[in-house]
C-alpha positions in Angstrom: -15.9 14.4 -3.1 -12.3 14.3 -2.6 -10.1 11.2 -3.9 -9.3 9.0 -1.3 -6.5 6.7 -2.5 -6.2 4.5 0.6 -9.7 3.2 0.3 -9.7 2.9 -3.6 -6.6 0.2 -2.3 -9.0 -1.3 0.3 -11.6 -1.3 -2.0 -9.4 -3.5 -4.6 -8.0 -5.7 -1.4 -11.3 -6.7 -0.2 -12.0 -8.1 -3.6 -8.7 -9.6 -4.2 -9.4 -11.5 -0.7 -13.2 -12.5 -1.6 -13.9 -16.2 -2.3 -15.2 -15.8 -5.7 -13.1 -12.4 -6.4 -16.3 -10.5 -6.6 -17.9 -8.1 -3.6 -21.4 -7.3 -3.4 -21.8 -3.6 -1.4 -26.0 -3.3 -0.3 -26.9 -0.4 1.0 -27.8 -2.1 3.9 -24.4 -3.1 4.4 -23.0 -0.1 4.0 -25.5 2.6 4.7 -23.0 5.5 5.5 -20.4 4.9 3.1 -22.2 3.7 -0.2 -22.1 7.0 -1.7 -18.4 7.5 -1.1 -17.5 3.5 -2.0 -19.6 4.0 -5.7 -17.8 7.4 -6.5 -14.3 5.6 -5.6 -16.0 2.7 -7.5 -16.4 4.7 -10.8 -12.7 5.4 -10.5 -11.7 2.5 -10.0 -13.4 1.5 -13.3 -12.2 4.5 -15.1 -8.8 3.3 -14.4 -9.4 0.0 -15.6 -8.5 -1.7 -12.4 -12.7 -3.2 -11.8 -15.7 -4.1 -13.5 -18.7 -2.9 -12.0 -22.8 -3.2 -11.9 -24.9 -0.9 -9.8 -28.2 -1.3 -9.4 -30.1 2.2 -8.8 -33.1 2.7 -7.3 -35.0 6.0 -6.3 -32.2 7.7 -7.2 -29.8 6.2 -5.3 -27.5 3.3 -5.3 -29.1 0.4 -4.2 -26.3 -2.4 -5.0 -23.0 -2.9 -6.3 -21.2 -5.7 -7.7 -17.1 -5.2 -8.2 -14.9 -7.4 -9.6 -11.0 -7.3 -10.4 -9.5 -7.0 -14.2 -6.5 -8.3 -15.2 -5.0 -4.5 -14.6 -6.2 -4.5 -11.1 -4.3 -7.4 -10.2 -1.5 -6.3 -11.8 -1.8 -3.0 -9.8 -1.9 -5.2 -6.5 0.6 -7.2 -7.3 3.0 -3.9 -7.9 1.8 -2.4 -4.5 3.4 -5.8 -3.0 6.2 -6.0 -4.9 7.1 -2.0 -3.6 6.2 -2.5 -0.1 8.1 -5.7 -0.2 11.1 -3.4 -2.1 11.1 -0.8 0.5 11.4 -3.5 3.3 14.2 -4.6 1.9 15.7 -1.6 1.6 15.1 -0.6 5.4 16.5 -3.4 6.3 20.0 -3.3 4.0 20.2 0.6 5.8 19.9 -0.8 9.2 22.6 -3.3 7.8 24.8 -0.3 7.0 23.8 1.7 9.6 25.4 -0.9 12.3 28.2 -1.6 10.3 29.0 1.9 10.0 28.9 1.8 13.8 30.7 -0.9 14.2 33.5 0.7 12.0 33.3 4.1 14.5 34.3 2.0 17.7 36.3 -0.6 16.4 38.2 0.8 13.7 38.1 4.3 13.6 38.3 4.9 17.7 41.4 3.2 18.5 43.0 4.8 15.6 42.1 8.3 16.5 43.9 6.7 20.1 46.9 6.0 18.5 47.3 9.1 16.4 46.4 11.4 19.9 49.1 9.2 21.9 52.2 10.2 18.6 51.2 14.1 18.7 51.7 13.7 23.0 54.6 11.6 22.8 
């Protein structure tokens, strides 16, 4: 299995947005991906960010239950705070990047005018 970081952060959304901040994954639910959403599971609880039960049964995994941990919200919460950082800084470049154009025509054209018109003169 190969890490798969975008859906350990899906993972850790979906419980985030839950009612109870707790996701129950069945089998059922989740037939095709239950495999892959336990290993990323085990990760995930590795790392500290959830708590986790899994119910196995003939040798496979029947049920899980996932909560957050105090880390995992923190995690979340630094996500946001970076994504909301890196907004900001797009928008302060495309700030700059019109001033800077602004300067060009305004200021810097008419005086690369002027100088042209003293070397003719």
């Amino acid at each position: 299995m190969k890490r798969d970081k975008t859906l350990m952060v899906e993972i850790l959304l979906r419980i985030e947005l839950s009612e109870r901040n707790e996701v129950y994954i069945d089998r059922d639910m989740e037939p095709e991906m239950i495999d892959s959403l336990y290993d990323h599971i085990k990760l995930l609880g590795q790392a500290g960010y959830i708590t986790y039960n899994d119910q196995p049964a003939d040798d496979q995994i029947h049920a899980i239950w996932v909560s957050l941990t105090n880390k995992g919200y923190d995690y979340l919460e630094e996500i946001e705070a970076k994504e909301q950082a890196n907004k900001n800084l797009s928008r302060a470049k495309g700030i700059l990047s019109k001033a800077t154009n602004w300067t060009m025509t305004n200021v810097a054209s008419p005086l690369l005018a002027e100088f042209t018109k003293s070397l003719i003169l």
